[in-house]
C-alpha positions in Angstrom: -35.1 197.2 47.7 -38.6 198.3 49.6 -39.1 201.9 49.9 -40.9 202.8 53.4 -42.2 206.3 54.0 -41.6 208.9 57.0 -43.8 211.9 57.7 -41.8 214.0 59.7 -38.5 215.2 60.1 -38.5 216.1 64.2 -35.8 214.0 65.9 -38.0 211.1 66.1 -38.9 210.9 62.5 -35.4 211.0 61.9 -34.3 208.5 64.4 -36.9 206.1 63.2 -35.2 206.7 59.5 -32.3 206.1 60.5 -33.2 202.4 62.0 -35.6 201.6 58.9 -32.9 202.2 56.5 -30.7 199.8 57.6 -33.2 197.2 56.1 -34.4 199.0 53.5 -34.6 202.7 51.4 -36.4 205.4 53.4 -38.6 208.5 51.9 -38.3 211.6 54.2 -41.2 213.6 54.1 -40.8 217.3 55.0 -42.1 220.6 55.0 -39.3 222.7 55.6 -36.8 222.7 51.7 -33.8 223.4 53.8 -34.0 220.0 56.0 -34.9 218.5 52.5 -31.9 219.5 50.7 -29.0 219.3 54.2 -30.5 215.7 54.2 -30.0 214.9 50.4 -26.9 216.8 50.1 -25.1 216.7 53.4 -26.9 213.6 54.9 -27.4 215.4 58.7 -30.4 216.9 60.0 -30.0 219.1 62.8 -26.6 218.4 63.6 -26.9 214.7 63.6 -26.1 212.1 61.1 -28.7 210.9 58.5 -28.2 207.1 57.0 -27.2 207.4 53.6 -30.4 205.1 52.5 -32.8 208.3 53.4 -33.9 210.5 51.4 -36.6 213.5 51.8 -38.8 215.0 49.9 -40.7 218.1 50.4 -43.7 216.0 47.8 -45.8 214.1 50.0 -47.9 213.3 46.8 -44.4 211.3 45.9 -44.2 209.5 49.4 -47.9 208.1 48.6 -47.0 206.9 45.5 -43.6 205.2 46.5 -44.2 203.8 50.0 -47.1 201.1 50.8 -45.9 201.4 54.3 -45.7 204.8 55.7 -45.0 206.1 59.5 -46.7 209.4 60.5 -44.1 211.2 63.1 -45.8 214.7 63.0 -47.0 216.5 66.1 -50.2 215.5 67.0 -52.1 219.3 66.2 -50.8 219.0 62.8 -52.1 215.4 62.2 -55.8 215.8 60.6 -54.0 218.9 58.6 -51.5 216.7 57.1 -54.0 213.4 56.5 -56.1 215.7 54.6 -53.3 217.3 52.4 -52.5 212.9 51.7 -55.8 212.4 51.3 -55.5 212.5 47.6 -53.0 210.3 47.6 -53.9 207.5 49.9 -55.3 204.5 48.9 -56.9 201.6 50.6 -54.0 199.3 50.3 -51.5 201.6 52.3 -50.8 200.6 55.9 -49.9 203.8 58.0 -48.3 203.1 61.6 -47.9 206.2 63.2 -46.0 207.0 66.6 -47.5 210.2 67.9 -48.3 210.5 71.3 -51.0 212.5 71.7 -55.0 213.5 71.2 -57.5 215.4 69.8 -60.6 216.6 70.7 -63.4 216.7 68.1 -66.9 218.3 69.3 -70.2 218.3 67.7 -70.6 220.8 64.5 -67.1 221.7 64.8 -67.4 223.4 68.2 -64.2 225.0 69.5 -62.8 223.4 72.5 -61.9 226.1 75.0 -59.9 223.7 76.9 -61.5 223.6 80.5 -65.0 222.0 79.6 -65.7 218.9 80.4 -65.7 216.2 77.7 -66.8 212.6 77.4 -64.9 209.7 75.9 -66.7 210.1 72.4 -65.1 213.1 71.6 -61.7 212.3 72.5 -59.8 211.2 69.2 -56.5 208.9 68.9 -54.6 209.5 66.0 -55.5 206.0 64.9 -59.1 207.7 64.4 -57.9 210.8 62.9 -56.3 209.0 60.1 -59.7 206.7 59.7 -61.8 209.9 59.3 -59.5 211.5 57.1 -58.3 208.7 54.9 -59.7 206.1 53.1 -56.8 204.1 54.2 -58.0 200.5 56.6 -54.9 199.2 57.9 -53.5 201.3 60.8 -51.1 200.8 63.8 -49.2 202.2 67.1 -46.1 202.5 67.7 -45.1 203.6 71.2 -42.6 202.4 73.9 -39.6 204.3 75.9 -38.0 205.3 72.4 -36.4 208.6 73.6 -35.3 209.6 70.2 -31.4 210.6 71.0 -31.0 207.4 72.6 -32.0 206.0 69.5 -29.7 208.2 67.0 -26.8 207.0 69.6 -27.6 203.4 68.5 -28.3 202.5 72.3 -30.6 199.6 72.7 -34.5 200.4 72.9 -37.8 197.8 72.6 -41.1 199.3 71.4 -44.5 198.1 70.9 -46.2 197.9 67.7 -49.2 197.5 67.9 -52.5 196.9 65.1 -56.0 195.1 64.9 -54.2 193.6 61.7 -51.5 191.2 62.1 -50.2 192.3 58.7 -49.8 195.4 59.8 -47.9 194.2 62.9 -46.0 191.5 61.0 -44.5 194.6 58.3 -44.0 197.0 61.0 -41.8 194.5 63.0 -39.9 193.8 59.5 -39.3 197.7 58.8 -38.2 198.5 62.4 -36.4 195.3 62.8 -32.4 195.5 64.4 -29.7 193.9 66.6 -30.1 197.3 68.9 -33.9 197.4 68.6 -36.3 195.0 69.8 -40.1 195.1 68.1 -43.0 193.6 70.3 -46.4 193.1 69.1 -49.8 194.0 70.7 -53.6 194.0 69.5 -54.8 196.0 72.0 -54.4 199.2 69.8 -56.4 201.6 72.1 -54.4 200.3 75.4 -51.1 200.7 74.0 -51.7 204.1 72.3 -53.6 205.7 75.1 -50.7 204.3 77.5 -48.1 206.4 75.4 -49.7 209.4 75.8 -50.8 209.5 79.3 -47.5 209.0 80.8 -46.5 212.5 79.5 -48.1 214.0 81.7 -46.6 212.3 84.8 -42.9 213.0 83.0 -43.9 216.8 83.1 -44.4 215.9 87.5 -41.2 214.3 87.3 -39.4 217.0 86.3 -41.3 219.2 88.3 -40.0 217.2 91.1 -36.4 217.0 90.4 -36.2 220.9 89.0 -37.6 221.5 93.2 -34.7 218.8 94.8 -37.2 216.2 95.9 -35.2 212.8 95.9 -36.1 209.4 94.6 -38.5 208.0 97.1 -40.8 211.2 95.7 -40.5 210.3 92.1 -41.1 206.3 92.8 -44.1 207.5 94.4 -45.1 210.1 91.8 -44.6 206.8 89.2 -46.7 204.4 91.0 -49.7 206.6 91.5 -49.3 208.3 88.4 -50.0 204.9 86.8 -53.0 204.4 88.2 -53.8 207.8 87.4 -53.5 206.7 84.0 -55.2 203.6 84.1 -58.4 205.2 85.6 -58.4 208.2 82.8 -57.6 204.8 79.9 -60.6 203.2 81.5 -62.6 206.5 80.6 -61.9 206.6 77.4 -62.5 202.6 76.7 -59.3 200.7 77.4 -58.8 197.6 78.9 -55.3 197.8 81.5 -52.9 195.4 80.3 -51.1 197.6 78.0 -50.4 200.2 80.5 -48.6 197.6 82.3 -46.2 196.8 79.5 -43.3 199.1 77.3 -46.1 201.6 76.4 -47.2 202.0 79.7 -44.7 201.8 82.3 -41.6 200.9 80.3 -42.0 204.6 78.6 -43.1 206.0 82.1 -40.1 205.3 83.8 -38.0 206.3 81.0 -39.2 209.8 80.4 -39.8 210.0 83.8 -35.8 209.7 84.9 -34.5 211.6 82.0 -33.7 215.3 80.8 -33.9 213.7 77.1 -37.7 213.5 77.4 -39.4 217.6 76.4 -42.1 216.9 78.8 -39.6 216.3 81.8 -37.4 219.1 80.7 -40.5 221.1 80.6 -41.7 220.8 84.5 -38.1 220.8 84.7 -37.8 224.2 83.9 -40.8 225.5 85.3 -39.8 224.2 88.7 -36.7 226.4 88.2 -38.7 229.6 87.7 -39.6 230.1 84.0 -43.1 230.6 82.8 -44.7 227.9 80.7 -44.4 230.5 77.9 -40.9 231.2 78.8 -40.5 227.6 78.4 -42.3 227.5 75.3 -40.6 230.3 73.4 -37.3 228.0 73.6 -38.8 224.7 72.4 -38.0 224.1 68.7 -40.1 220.5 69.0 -43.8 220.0 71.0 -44.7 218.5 74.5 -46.9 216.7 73.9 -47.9 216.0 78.1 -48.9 219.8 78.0 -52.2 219.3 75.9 -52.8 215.8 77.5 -52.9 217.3 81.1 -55.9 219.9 79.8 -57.6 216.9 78.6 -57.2 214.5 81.0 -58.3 217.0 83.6 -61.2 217.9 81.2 -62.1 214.2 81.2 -62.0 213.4 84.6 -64.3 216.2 85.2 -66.8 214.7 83.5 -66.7 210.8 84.7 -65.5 212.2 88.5 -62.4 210.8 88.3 -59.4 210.7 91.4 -56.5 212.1 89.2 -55.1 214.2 92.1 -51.5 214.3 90.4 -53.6 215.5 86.7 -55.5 218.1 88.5 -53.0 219.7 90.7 -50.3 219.7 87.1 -53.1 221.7 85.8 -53.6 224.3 88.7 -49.9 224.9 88.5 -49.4 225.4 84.8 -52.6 227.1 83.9 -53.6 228.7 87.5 -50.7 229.5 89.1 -50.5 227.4 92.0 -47.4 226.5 94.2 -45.7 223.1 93.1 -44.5 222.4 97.0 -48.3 223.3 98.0 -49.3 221.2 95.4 -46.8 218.4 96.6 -48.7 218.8 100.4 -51.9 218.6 98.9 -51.1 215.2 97.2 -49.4 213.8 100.7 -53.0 214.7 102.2 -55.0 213.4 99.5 -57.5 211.6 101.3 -56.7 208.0 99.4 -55.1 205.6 101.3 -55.3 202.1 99.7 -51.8 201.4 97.4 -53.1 199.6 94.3 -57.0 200.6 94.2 -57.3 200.8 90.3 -57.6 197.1 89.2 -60.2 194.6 89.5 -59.3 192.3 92.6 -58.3 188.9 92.0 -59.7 186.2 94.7 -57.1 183.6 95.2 
């Protein structure tokens, strides 16, 4: 039976195990020897059950060697780290299709990003880039949709996006992922669908800012519809084309983490509407936000191309400057835009 490989054992690495191994044998990469040997020994991995066809490893040198097709599921800060440790070990014929939503920013000479300058689009990397500069490996892919990961270990029916420049890769990420309870789509628009993944966390930290502070539906449908365009404008600035942001990537995981207290970014506006400090917040998490880096960079970015992001920059002054989330919620209700869709090209019937 194939062997596929997983980098990461967070609770989406391990959901994603868990579906892969009912079509094949899954290697469980992992740092941590404890989660290596409850996984091998007990078959659960914080608290939840692990499919008896994974098994984890604390030798990624072993994963490399065993799996043609791996899945990164690391946090995106500890990407380039871990891609350099495989380095070694990866070879042009692997295919790596990773589903980590989120973005790095790589300056000139190795210049330290203090996190409020300005940047341009050429120094904003995917993690489809980090894994080109830090591997010698060709074939790469996305994989990104409203997969909220407990959803998924409850065997509740999900879709996702995978999406590649290769159809190969597509064609044997849709085979590893394939199930009754979870549907695999394809997409060569790689950029679209991976920016669209991690922009909407950003509007899922508004969401819960919105619904830790009372404010009803009508608010959060709004919040939603211009936070898509939002994210379409700040896509465009980095060289997307729309479509994907339009599809499960885009929308379909917006309104997803968006509506639920399973997403961490909603759970983290969530709480900060309810009084805690982002570091109070913080201090709690065992797994990362991702939305909480993207909001620095997405306000960075618009900075530089003078972007509207309203919803971006006001997340920003509340997290990071202290401002008032109901002043914050005026200011948006006042912000001087008044046309409803104004961030696609207009079609002349």
């Amino acid at each position: 039976m194939t062997t596929y490989g997983i980098i990461g054992s967070g609770s989406f690495g391990t959901a994603m195990a868990n579906i892969i191994a009912e079509n094949a044998n899954v290697l469980l990469y992992t740092r941590r020897a404890e989660v290596c040997e409850n996984i091998n020994k007990n078959h659960t991995n914080k608290g939840r059950k692990v499919h008896q066809r994974v098994q984890a490893s604390t030798d990624l040198q072993e994963v490399c060697e065993r799996c043609e097709l791996i899945f990164p599921l690391v946090p995106s800060a500890d990407l380039r780290n871990v891609m350099r440790q495989a380095s070694d070990f990866l070879k042009p014929h692997h295919i790596l299709i990773h589903g980590i939503k989120g973005l790095q920013v790589h300056l000139p000479n190795g210049e330290p990003w203090d996190g409020q300058q300005a940047i341009r689009s050429e120094y904003v990397q995917t993690m489809t880039r980090v894994i080109l500069d830090e591997t010698v490996v060709l074939r790469v892919g996305c994989l990104s949709g409203p997969n909220l990961a407990m959803e998924l270990e409850d065997k509740q029916p999900a879709a996702t996006v995978v999406a590649s420049h290769f159809d190969e890769v597509i064609k044997k990420g849709q085979l590893a992922l394939k199930s009754d309870r979870f549907r695999v789509y394809r997409s060569h628009d790689l950029l679209g669908v991976e920016l669209s993944g991690v922009l909407k966390n950003i509007m899922a930290i508004a969401a819960g800012m919105l619904h830790g502070k009372g404010y009803g539906e009508n608010a959060k449908a709004m919040l939603i519809t211009r936070g898509l365009g939002e994210m379409v404008r700040l896509g465009k600035a980095l060289g997307s084309e729309t479509n994907a942001f339009f599809g499960l990537a885009g929308i379909g995981d917006l309104i997803a983490t968006c509506s639920s207290n399973l997403s961490r970014n909603f759970m983290v506006g969530y709480k900060v509407a309810q009084g805690k400090t982002l570091e109070q917040v913080l201090a709690d998490m065992t797994e990362v936000a991702e939305g909480l880096n993207t909001i620095k960079l997405g306000r960075a970015i618009g900075n530089y191309y003078h972007l509207d992001i309203p919803i971006v920059r006001g997340l920003y002054q509340i997290l990071y400057e202290g401002a008032d989330i109901d002043q914050s919620m005026q200011n948006l209700m006042h912000h001087p835009t008044d046309i409803d869709v104004d961030y696609l090209p207009t079609v002349k019937g």
